[in-house]
C-alpha positions as CSV (number, residue, x, y, z in Angstrom):
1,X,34.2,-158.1,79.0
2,X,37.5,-157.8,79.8
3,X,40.1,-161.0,78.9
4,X,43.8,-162.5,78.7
5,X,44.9,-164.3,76.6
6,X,47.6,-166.7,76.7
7,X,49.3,-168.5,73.4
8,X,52.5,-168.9,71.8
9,X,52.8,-170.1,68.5
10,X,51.6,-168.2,65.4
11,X,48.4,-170.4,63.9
12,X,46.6,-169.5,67.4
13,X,46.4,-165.8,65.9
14,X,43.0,-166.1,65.1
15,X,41.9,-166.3,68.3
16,X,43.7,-163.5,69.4
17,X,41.8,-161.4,66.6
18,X,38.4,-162.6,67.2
19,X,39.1,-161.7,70.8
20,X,40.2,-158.5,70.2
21,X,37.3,-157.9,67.6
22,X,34.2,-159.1,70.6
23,X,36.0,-158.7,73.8
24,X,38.6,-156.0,75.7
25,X,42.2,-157.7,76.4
26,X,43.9,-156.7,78.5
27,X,47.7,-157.8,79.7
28,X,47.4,-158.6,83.7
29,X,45.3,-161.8,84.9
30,X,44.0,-159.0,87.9
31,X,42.2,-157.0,85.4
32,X,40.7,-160.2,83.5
33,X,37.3,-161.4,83.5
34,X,38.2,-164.2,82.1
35,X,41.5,-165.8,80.6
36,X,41.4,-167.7,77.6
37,X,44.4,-170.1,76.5
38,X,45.5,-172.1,73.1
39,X,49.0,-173.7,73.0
40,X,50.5,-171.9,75.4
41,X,53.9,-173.3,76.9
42,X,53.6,-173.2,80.3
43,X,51.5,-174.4,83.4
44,X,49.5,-171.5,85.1
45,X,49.7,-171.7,88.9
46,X,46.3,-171.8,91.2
47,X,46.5,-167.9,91.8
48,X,46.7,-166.9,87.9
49,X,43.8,-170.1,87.8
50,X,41.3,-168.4,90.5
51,X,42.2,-164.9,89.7
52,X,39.8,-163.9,86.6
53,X,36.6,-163.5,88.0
54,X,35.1,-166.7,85.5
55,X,38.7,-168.5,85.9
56,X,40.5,-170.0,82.4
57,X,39.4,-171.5,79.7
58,X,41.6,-173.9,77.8
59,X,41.0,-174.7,73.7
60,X,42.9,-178.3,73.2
61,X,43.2,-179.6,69.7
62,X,41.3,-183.1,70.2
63,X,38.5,-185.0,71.9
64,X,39.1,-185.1,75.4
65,X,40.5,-187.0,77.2
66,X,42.4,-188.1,74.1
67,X,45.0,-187.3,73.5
68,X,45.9,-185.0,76.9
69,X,49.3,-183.5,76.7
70,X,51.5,-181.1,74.6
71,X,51.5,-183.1,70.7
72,X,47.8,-184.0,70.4
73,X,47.8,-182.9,66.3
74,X,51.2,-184.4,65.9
75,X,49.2,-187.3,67.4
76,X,46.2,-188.0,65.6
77,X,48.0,-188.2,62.6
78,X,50.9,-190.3,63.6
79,X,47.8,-192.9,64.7
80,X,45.9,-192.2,61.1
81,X,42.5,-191.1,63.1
82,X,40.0,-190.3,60.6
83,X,37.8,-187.9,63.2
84,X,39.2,-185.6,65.7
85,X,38.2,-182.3,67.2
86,X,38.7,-179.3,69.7
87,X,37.7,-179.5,73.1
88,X,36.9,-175.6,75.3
89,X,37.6,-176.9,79.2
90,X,37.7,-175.1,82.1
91,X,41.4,-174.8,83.5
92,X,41.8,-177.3,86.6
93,X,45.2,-177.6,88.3
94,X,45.7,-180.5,86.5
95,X,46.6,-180.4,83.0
96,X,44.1,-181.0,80.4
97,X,41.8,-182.3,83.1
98,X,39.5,-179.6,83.8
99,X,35.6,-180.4,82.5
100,X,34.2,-180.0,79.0
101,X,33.1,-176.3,77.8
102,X,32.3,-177.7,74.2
103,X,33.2,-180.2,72.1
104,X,33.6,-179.9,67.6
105,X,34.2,-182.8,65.9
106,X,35.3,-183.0,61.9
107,X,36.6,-185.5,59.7
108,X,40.3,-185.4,59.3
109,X,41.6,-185.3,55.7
110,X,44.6,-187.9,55.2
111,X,46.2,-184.9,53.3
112,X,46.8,-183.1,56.2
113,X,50.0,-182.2,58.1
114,X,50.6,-180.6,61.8
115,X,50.7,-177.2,59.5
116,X,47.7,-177.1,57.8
117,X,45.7,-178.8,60.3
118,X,46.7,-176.4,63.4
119,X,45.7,-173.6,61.4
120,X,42.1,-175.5,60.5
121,X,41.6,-176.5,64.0
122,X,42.5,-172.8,65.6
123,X,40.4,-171.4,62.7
124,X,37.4,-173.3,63.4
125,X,37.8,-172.4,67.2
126,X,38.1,-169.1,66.8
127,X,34.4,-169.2,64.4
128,X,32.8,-170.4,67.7
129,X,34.4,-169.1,70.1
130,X,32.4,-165.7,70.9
131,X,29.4,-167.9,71.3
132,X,30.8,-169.7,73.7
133,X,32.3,-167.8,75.8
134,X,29.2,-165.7,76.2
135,X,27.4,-168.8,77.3
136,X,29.7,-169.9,79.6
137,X,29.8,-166.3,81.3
138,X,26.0,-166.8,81.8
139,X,25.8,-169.9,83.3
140,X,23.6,-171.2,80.3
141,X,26.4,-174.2,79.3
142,X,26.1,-177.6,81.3
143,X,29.9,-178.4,81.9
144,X,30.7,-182.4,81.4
145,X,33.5,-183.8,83.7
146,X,35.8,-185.8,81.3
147,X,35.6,-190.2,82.1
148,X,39.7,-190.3,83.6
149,X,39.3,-193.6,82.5
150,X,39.7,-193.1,78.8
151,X,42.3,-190.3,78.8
152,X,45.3,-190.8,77.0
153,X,48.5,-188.7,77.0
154,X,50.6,-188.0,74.0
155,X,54.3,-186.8,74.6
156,X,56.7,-184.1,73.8
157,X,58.6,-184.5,70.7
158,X,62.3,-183.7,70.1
159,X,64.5,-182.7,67.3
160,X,65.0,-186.3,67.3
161,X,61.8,-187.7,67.5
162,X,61.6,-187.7,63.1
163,X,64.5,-189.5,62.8
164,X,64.7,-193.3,61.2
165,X,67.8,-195.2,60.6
166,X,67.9,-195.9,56.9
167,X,68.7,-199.6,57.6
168,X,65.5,-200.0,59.1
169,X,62.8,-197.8,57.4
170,X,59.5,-197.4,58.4
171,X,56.7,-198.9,56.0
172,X,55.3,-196.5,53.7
173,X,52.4,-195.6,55.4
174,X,53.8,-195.5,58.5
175,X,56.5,-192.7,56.9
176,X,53.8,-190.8,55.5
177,X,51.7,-190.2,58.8
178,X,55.4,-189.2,60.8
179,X,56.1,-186.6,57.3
180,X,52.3,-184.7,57.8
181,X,52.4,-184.8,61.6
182,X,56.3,-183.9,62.1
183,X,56.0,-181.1,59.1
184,X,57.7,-178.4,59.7
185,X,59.3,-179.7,63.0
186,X,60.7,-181.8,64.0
187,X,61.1,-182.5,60.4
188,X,61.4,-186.3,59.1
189,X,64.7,-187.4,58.3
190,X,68.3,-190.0,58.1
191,X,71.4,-190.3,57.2
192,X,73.5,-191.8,54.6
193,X,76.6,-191.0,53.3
194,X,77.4,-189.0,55.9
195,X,74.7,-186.4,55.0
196,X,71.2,-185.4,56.4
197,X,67.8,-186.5,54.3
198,X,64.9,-185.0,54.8
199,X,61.4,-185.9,53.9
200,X,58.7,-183.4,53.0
201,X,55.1,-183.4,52.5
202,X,53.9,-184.2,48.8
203,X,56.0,-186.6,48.0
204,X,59.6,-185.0,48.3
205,X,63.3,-185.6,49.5
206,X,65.9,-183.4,49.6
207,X,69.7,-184.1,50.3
208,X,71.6,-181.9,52.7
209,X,72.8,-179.1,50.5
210,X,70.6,-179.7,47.9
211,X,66.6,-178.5,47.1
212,X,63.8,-180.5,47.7
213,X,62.9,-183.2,44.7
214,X,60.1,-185.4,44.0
215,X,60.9,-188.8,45.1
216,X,61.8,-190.5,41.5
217,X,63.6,-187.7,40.7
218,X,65.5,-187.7,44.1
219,X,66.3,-192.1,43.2
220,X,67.4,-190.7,39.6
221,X,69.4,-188.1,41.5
222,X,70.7,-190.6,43.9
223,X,70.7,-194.2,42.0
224,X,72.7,-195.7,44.8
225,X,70.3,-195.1,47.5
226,X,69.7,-197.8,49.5
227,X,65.8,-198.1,50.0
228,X,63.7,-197.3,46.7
229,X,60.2,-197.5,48.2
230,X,60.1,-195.0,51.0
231,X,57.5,-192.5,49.4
């Protein structure tokens, strides 16, 4: 079977290899059989859609229709979900709408950040995906429309979507979710003195210039620091 594939950032590389280990891909959506997509950046148009003789297949990082839209990691563990998953749909012009290939559902681990848990997810998806796509070709999969009534979106975050102003922290546990989910970008940070913080997973600050500290070595560092009880 011949497929495209279509994703952007690096942690979807394993479903490019377990494609290219089953399947033939190929570059052009005319020669395709069937196109299959992780995190890629842009909307295919209706052509690219119906062109593959079995269309597009979409794998989303989360249960949907939750969390529909471009951040649904950064998501899930900005809200502290305890269970999320990855969703196979079949492309539809609207994004994220199309019906419900297969659904995987695990237990999130409150250790995780948008790094470790992409790879997870994409690893995971790319275990199973063989299986399913060969299903799917032959018509043995019943595909689920997804209830629009429980979909929610989740936005696109900016370079300054980790920012807090250090007179107004967030609470501890609030800081901790935006760390994991906005590690390594946007990054979590503020300002003081005139100079960029940043906050890092495991527990560690680092001022702009300087290396990244554990937090009561960072206060020892930095006795004058206004808020003591950020990490």
């Amino acid at each position: 079977m011949k497929i495209a594939f279509l994703g952007t950032p690096a942690f979807v590389q394993p479903i490019k290899d377990v494609l290219t280990k089953n399947f033939t891909l190929v570059e052009s959506f005319q020669e395709a059989d069937l196109a299959v997509v992780a995190a890629y950046g842009k909307i295919l148009t209706k052509e690219e859609l119906s062109s593959p003789k079995y269309g597009c297949i979409n794998i989303h990082p989360s249960l949907l229709p939750k969390y529909r839209g471009p951040s649904p990691i950064q998501a899930a563990i900005l809200n502290g979900d305890v269970v999320s998953g990855i969703t196979v749909i079949k492309l539809a012009a609207e994004v994220d709408h199309g019906p419900i290939i297969y659904q995987d559902q695990f237990v999130l681990s409150g250790n995780d950040n948008f790094d470790t848990l992409s790879k997870k997810m994409f690893l995971r998806a790319a275990q199973i995906l063989p299986k399913i796509i060969e299903d799917f070709v032959q018509d043995k999969l019943i595909l689920k429309p997804q209830d629009n009534s429980k979909a929610t979106y989740c936005p696109l975050y900016t370079r300054n979507s980790g920012y807090f102003d250090i007179n107004s922290p967030p609470e501890p546990e609030k800081l901790d979710r935006m760390i994991r989910a906005y590690y390594p970008w946007p990054g979590v940070w503020t300002k003081w003195n005139n100079k960029i913080v940043k906050f890092l997973p495991g527990g560690l600050a680092q001022m702009e210039g300087g290396k990244p500290t554990p937090w009561k070595v960072f206060l020892n560092n930095y006795p004058d620091f206004p808020v003591k009880n950020l990490l």
